[in-house]
LOROBA-854227 format. One line per field, with one value per residue (C-alpha): residue number from 1; z, y negated, x. Coordinates in steps of 0.02 Angstrom, whole numbers, plus 50000, padded with zeros to 5 digits. Example, Ala and Ser with C-alpha at 12.3 -4.5 7.8 and 13.67 -1.06 7.14 Angstrom:
<marzas>
resi: (1, 2) .
up: (50390, 50357) .
north: (50225, 50053) .
east: (50615, 50684) .
</marzas>
This chain:
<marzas>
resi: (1, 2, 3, 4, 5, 6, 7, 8, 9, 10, 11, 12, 13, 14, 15, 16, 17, 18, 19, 20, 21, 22, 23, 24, 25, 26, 27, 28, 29, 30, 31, 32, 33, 34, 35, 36, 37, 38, 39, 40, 41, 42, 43, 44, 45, 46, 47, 48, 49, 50, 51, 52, 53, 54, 55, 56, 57, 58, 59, 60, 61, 62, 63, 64, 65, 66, 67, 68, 69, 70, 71, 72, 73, 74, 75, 76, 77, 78, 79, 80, 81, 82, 83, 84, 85, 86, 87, 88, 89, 90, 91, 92, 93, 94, 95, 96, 97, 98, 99, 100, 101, 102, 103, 104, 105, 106, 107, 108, 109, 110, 111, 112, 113, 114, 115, 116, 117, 118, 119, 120, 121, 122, 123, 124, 125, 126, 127, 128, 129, 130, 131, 132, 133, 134, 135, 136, 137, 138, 139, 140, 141, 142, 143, 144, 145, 146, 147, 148, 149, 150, 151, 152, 153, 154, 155, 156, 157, 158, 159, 160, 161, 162, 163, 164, 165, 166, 167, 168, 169, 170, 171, 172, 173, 174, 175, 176, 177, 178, 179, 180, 181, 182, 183, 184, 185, 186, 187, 188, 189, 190, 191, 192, 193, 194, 195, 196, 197, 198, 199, 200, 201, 202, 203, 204, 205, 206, 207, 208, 209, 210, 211, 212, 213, 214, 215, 216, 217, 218, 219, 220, 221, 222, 223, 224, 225, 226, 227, 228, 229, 230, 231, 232, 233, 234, 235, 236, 237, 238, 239, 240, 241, 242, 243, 244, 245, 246, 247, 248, 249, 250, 251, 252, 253, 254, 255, 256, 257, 258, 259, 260, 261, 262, 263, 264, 265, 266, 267, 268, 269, 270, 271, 272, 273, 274, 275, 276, 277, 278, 279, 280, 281, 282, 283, 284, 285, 286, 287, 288, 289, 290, 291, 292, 293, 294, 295, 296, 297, 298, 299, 300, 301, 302, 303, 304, 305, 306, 307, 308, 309, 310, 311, 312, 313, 314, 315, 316, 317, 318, 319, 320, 321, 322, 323, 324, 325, 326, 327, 328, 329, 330, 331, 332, 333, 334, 335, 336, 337, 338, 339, 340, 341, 342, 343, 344, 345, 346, 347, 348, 349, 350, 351, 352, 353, 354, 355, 356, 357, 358, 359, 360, 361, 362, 363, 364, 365, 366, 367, 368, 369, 370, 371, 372, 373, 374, 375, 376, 377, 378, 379, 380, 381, 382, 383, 384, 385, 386, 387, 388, 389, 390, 391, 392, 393, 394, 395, 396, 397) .
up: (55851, 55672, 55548, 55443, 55261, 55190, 55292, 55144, 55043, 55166, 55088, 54929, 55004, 55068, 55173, 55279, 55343, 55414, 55461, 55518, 55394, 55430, 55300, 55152, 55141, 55098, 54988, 54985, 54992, 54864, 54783, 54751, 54584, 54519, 54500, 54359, 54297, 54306, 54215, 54080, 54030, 54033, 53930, 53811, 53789, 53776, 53670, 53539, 53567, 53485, 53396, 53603, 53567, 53450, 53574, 53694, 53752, 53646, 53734, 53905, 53977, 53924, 53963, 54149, 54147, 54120, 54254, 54366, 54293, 54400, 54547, 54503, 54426, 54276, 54099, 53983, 53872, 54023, 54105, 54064, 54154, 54195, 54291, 54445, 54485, 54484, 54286, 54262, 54367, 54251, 54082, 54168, 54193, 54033, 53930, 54033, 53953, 54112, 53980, 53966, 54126, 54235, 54294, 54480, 54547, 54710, 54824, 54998, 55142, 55188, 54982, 54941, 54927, 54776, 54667, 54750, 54724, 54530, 54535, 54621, 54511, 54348, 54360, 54330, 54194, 54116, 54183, 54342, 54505, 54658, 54790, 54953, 55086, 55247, 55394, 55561, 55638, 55529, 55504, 55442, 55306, 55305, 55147, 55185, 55185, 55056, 54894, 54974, 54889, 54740, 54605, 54443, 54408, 54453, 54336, 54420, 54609, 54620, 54814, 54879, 54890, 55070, 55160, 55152, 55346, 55432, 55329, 55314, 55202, 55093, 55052, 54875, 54783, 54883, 54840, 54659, 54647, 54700, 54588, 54428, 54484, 54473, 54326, 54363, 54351, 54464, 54471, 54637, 54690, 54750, 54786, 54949, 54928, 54787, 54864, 55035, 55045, 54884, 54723, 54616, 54478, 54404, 54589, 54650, 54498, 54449, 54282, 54319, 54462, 54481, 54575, 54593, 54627, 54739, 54889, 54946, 54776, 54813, 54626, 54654, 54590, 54426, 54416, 54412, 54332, 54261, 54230, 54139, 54102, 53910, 53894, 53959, 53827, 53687, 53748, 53810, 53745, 53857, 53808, 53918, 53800, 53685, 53547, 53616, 53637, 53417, 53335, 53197, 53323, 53200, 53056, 53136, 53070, 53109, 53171, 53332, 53298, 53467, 53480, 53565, 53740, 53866, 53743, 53714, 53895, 53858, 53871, 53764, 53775, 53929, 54066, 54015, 54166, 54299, 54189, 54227, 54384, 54436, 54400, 54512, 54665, 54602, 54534, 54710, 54780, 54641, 54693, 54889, 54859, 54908, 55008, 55139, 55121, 55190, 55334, 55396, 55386, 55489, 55598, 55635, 55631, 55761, 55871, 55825, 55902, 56062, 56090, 56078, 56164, 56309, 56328, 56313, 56126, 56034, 55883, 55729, 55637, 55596, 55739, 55646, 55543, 55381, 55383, 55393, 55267, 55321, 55428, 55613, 55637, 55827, 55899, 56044, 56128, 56057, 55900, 55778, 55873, 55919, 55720, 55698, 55844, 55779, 55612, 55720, 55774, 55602, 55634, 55491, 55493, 55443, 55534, 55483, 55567, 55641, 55639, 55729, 55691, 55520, 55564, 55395, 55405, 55253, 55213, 55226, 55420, 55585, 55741, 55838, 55722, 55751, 55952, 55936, 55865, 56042, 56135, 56047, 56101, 56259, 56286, 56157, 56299, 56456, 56421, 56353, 56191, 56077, 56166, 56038, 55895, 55953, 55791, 55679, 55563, 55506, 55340, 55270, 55181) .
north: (46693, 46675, 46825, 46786, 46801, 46800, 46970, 47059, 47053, 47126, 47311, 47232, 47244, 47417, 47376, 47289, 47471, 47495, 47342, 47185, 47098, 46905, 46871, 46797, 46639, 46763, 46909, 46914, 47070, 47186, 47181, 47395, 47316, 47314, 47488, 47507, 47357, 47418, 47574, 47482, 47403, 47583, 47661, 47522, 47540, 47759, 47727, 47583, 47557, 47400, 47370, 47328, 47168, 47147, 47181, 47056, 47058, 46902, 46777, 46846, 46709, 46573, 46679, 46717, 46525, 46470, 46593, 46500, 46331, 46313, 46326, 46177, 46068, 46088, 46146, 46284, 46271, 46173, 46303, 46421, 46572, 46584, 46709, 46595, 46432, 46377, 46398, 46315, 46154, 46187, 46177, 46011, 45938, 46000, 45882, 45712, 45601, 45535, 45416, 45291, 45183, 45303, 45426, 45478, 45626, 45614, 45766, 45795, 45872, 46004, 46081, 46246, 46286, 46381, 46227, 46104, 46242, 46216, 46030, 45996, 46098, 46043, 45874, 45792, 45910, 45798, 45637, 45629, 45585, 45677, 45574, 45666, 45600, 45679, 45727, 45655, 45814, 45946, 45966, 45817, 45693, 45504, 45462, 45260, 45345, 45437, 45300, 45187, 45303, 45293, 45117, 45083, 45215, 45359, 45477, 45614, 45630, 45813, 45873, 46003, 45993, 46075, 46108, 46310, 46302, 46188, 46198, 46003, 45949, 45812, 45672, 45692, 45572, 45415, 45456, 45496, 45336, 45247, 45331, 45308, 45104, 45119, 45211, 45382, 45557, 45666, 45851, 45975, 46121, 46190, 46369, 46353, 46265, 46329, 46472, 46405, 46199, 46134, 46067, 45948, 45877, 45748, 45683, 45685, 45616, 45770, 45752, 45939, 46063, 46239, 46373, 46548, 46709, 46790, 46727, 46651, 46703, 46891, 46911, 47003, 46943, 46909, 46773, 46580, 46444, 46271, 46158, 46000, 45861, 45843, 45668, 45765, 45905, 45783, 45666, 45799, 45960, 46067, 46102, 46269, 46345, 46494, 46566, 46611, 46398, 46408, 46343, 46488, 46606, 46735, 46637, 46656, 46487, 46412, 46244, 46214, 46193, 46156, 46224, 46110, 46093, 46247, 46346, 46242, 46264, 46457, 46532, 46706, 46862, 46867, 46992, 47094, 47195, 47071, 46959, 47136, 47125, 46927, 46910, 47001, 46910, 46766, 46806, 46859, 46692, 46585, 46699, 46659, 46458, 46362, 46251, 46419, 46497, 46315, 46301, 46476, 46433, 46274, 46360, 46515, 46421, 46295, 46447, 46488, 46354, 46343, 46533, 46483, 46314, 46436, 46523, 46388, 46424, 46274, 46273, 46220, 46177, 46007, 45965, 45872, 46008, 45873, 45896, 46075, 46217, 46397, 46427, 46401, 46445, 46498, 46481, 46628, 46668, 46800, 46755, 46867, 47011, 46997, 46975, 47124, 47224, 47149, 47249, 47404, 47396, 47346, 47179, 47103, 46925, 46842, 46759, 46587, 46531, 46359, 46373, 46549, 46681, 46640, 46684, 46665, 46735, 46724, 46737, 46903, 46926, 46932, 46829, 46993, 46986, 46825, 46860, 47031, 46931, 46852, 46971, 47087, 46958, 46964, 47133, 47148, 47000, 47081, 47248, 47215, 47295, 47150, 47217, 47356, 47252, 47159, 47116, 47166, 47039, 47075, 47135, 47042, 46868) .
east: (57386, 57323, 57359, 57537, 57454, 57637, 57654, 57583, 57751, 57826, 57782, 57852, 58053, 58109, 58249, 58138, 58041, 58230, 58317, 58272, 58339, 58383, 58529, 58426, 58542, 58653, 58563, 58378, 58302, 58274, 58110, 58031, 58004, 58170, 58227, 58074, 58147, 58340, 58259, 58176, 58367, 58425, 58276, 58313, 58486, 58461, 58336, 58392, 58584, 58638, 58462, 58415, 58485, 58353, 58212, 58222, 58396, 58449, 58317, 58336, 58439, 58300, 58149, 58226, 58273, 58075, 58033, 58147, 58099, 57921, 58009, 58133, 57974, 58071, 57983, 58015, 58144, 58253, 58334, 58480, 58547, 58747, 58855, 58891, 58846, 59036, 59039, 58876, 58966, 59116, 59012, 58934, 59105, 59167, 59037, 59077, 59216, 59323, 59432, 59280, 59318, 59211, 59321, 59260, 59184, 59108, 59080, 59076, 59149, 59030, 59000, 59029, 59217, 59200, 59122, 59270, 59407, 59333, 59323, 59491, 59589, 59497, 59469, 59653, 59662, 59501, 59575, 59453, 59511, 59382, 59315, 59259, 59142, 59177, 59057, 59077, 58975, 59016, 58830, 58760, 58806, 58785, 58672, 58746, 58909, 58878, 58808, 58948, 59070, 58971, 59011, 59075, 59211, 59083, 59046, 58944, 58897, 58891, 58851, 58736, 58556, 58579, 58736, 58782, 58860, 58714, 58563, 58556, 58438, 58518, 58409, 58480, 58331, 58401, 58571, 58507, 58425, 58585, 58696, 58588, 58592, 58783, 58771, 58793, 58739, 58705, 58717, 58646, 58704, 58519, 58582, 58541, 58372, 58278, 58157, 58136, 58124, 58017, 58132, 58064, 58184, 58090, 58052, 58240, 58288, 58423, 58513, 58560, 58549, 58621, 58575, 58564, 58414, 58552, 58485, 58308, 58231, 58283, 58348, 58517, 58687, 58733, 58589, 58640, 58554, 58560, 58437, 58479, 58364, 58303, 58390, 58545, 58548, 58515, 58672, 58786, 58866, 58981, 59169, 59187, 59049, 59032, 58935, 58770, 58785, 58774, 58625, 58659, 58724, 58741, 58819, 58983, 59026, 59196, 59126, 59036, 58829, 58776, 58592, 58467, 58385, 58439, 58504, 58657, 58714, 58736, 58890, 58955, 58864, 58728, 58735, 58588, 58581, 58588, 58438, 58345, 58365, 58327, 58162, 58061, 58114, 58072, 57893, 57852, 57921, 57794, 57664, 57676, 57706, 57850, 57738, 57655, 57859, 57928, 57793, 57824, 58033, 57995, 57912, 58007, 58188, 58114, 58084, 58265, 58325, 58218, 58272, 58472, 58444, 58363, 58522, 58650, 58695, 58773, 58661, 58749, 58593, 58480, 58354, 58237, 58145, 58125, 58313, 58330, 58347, 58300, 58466, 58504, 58696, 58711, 58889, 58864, 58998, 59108, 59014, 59098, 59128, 58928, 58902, 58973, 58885, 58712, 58755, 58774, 58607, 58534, 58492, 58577, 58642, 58826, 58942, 59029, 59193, 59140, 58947, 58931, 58815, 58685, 58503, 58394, 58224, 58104, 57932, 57923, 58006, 57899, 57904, 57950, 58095, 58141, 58124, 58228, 58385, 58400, 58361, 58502, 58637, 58571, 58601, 58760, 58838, 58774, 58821, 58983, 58942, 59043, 59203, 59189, 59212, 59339, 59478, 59354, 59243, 59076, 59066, 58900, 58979) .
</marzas>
């Protein structure tokens, strides 16, 4: 078998010399790199105090947003850092006027609850009324379906770039296209995408996109972004903004300035440590290339699937590999209580109620790895093992 060139990160993420670590939909790994960086926040604090804001601290959101921006095919200057990718969807929502005749939001079934809890409870406070799509499968959606829902009264199509429970791949630059015919905008969720299937914003057509380095860019928490296109910042401001959002920042004037570009999608004072934090991963991602880290995921969650179809596993994942994200959901039997024996034994996964046990590897994990998973619910089943788990939920979310 050829040599894995990717392989070579692997000494760059401790936790994998101990675990086998297949949970990166979930948390990346932690790149060695970042307790120097952690250090330098804390040297700079110990050393300046409040004249660290000076240093750096002030710019961090934008300069951690044009790391991310390559990886979006976005620019410098076009992407802003945020707490969670649920604000960033708020601030979006907060700068569209629902009273003009377009007052529909359309989402869909499958999204992440946390950016529909958001939507549903916000929008008939802005005068928008939510439209969701639903899936027939629970794994797929229907594109047709889909820019069907989407005419006149839509505002904003905002659905996931892939699905957090299935790993479908959305084809989001048809339903793009379709919604900028009718008029409308569109903004991704790409939490789940950007780091393992290639992003391109100008070529999906994205007025805005969210995401976050917790996950396949192996940044940590605390790390969301937004991107918004340049026609986008120059027609809309946010309402749920703050003063960091000021064009004078520092004048403390009474009236809103919104700044320009990025920078007027910022929020109140950054979270300096997190912004320490995020950018490793994501420097290690640019330097193995989307394009070698998607070819390796195709191949490895193809395997995936041949090793649960093997066994009789439902698979609640995308067959065609053009459709699939870096995720094959396996609904074993006693799926949970296996989850949670799998943890045991340090082979670290999640567990989703309705899509069974989350397998995720990354560029940096091994075929053996990818073979042991199987081979541990083999033995967890024959043995009995997942009997000793039983009422219990795995702790990994």
């Amino acid at each position: 078998m050829t040599a894995d060139p990717l392989l070579a990160f692997r000494a760059e993420f401790p936790i994998l010399e101990r675990r086998t670590y297949l949970v990166s939909n979930s948390l990346g790994a932690m790149p060695r790199a970042v307790p120097e960086r952690l250090a330098e926040y804390v040297d700079q604090w110990a050393e300046f105090g409040v004249m660290a804001w000076a240093k750096g601290w002030w710019d961090m959101p934008l300069r951690v947003g044009d790391e991310i921006a390559p990886l979006l095919g976005a620019s410098n200057g076009e992407v802003a850092m945020a707490p969670t990718v649920t604000l960033a969807q708020a601030a979006i929502l907060s700068a569209l006027d629902f009273r003009s005749g377009r007052d529909t939001i359309v989402m869909s079934a499958l999204d992440f609850p946390s950016v529909r809890y958001m939507v549903d409870q916000l929008a008939p406070k802005l005068g928008a009324r939510v439209v969701v799509v639903p899936s027939d499968d629970g794994v797929t959606l229907d594109e047709e379906r889909l820019c069907a829902a989407v005419d006149e009264r839509t505002a904003l199509v905002a659905i996931s770039h892939v699905l957090f429970r299935s790993a479908y791949v959305v084809d989001v630059a048809r339903v793009a296209a379709h919604a900028h015919r009718m008029g409308a905008l569109v903004a991704l969720d790409a939490y789940h995408s950007v780091g393992v299937v290639p992003v391109d914003v100008r070529a999906i057509g994205a007025d805005f996109l969210t995401g976050g380095v917790l996950k396949w860019l192996c940044g940590g928490p605390g790390g969301c972004f937004l991107y918004a296109s340049p026609a986008m910042s120059e027609r809309f401001a946010p309402a749920l903004t703050g003063w960091q959002a000021h064009a004078h920042p520092f004048a403390f004037a009474g009236d809103m300035e919104y700044a320009t570009g990025a920078a007027r999608w910022l929020g109140g004072t950054p979270v300096i440590p997190a912004l320490y934090a995020n950018v490793e991963g994501p420097r290690l991602v640019k330097k193995a290339g989307i394009a070698a880290i998607r070819e390796k995921s195709t191949r490895q969650t193809e395997r995936l699937i041949a090793l649960a179809d093997a066994r009789g596993w439902r698979v609640h994942a995308p067959r065609d590999a053009a459709r699939r994200g870096g995720t094959v959901a396996m609904d074993v039997p006693h799926a949970a209580e296996v989850a949670q024996a799998l943890l045991a034994r340090d082979v670290i996964i999640d567990f989703r109620p309705g899509a069974g046990i989350r397998v995720a590897p990354h560029f940096y994990t091994t075929d053996a790895e990818v073979e042991r998973v199987a081979v541990e619910i083999d033995d967890i089943l024959a043995t009995g093992a997942w009997r000793a788990h039983e009422g219990h939920r795995p702790t990994v979310t």
